[in-house]
C-alpha positions, 0 to 999 in steps of 0.5 A, a space after each residue: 343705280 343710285 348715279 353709279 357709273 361702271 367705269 371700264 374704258 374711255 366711252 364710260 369715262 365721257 357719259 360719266 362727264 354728262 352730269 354731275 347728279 345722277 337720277 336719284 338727286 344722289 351725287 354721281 359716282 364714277 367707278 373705275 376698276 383697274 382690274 378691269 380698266 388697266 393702262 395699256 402698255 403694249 406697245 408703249 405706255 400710253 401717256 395720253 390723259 383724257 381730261 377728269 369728269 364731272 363727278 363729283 364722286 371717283 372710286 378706284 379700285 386697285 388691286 395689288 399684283 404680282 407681275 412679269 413686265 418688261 423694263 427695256 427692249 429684251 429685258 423683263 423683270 419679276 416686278 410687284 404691280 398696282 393694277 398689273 402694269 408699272 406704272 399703275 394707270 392714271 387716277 385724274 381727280 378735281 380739286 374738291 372730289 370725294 375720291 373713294 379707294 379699294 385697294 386689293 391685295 391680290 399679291 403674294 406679301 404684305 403690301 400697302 399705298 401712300 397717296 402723297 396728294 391725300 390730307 389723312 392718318 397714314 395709320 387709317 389709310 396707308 397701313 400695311 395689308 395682308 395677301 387676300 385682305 383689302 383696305 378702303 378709305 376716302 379722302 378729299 384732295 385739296 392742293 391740286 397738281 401731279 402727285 406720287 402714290 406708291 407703296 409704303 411698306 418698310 424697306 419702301 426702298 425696295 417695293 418702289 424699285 420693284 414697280 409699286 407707283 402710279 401717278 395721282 393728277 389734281 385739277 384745280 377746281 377751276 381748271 389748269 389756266 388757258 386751253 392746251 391741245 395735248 395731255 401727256 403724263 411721264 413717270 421717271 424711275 429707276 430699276 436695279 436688277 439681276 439678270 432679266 431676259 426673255 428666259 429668265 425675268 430679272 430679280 432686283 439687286 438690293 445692293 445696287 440700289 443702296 449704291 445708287 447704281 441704277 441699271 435703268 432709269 426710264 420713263 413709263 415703266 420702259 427704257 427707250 420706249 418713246 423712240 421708237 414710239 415717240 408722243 405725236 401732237 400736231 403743228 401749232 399744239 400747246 402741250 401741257 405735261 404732268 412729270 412725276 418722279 418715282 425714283 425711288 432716289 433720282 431726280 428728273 432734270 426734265 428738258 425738252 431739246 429745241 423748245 422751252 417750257 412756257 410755263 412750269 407749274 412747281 406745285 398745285 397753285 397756278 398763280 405760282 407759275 414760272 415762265 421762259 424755263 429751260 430744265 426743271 428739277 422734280 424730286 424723288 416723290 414729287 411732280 410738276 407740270 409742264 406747258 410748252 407750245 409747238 408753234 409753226 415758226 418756232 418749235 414747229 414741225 419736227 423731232 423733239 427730244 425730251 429727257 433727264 438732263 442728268 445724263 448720265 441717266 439719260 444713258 440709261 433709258 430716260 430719253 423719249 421724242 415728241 413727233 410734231 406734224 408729220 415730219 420728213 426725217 427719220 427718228 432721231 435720238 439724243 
């Protein structure tokens, strides 16, 4: 098969860890089809992040979909999709990669993708695209950290609020400094929306948007998802998160109540590593990344929440907890 591994679920993405070299003396290449492979979303997001693989190879296919999601609980929204589900799913690449891109366009309008971890000419690989034509491009990621893809088609405004964003993760070469237990990835953005319920998906709102006035500002593609179905880790676990922020126009001030980040990585190079921070901002198209530990007599067994410290954004959706141990209390909000 020329060292092509199919990638369609967890157990494909461990064999595809085994070797770096397939039979043949070719390099491995790793093949993941989001058509295929999607990110499940019922009944949460899943946040959970496997660690990348060791081919050197990735190739992702993404179609473009259009898609009814839901946004909050009761609440659902006519959305423009990659890969069927707001966020897209994950791509989690090592510095130095070869990444292959398909990008389909299954979609009703034009559309294209804008990869903010990729050193290449937009007009090569983020142009726009056709219903029923297809892109593909490769690029090697040289600044490891957590990046923003999402949609660049003019009004980008608009196709972002409408759902067209995935996180893109870049190892370092040699692996992110020290061993964490637990990986998780949070998506912050924001939706405008006319109407939306059960009967009636909801359209956006154009004007709201220009005014800043969000009616959701959520994690993961759903307001309030994570209280009710909050991140669990165990005692003692060191937990490094990777935060992207979709906006389109909103930062994430993002705190975790009753804990501090240990380390906070502000971009792809970890000797830049901040230490003992309370709130980091990350910017509408940005990313960082996060390390805190729930230690027994610290921040151990308990409820913790995590935010937008902006709360006023809070308010509306952006708010989740983390479960740690087994906790005797019920679920808390903030």
């Amino acid at each position: 098969m020329n060292g092509r591994i199919l990638i369609g679920g967890a157990i494909a993405v461990a064999l595809a860890s085994l070797a770096a070299v397939g039979g043949s003396g070719q390099p491995q290449v790793e093949v993941t089809d989001f058509a295929t492979a999607p990110r499940a979303t019922q009944p949460v997001y899943d946040a959970r992040l496997s660690p990348a693989s060791a081919a050197p190879v990735k190739e992702f296919r993404i179609p473009i979909r259009d898609a009814t999601v839901e946004i909050a609980k009761g609440v659902t929204y006519k959305s423009w999709t990659f890969g069927g589900t707001v966020p897209g799913p994950v791509i989690r690449v090592r510095e130095g990669d070869l990444v292959r891109i398909r990008l389909v366009n299954e979609a009703s309008m034009p559309h294209s993708i804008d990869f903010h971890a990729a050193r290449i000419p937009m007009n090569k690989a983020f142009r726009t695209i056709l219903p029923k034509d297809s892109l593909s491009f490769e690029f090697t990621p040289r600044d490891p950290g957590a990046y923003l893809v999402h949609c660049g088609t003019p009004p980008v405004l608009l196709h972002l609020m409408q759902g067209m964003y995935l996180p893109i993760i870049v190892d370092p070469k040699g692996g992110w400094p020290g061993k964490v237990d637990k990986e998780f990835v949070i998506v912050q953005s924001e939706f405008y929306v006319q109407g939306g319920d059960s009967a009636l998906p909801g359209q956006a709102d154009w004007k709201q948007a220009l005014e800043r006035d969000a009616s959701y500002v959520v994690f993961n593609g759903r307001a309030f998802q994570y209280q009710e179905h909050p991140l669990q880790v165990d005692v003692g676990d060191r937990v490094r998160l990777f935060v992207v922020s979709a906006g389109p126009t909103f930062t994430s001030d993002f705190h975790i109540v009753g804990t501090v980040f240990d380390k906070v990585y502000p971009d792809g190079n970890p000797q830049h590593a901040l230490s003992s921070v309370q709130t980091y901002g990350v910017p509408a198209g940005g990313g960082a990344v996060f390390e805190t530990v729930f230690d027994k007599d610290a921040s151990g067994e308990g409820v913790y929440a995590f935010v937008t410290h902006a709360f006023a954004d809070a308010a509306k959706g952006a708010v989740g907890l983390i479960r740690v141990g087994a906790p005797q209390v019920a679920a808390m909000a903030h």
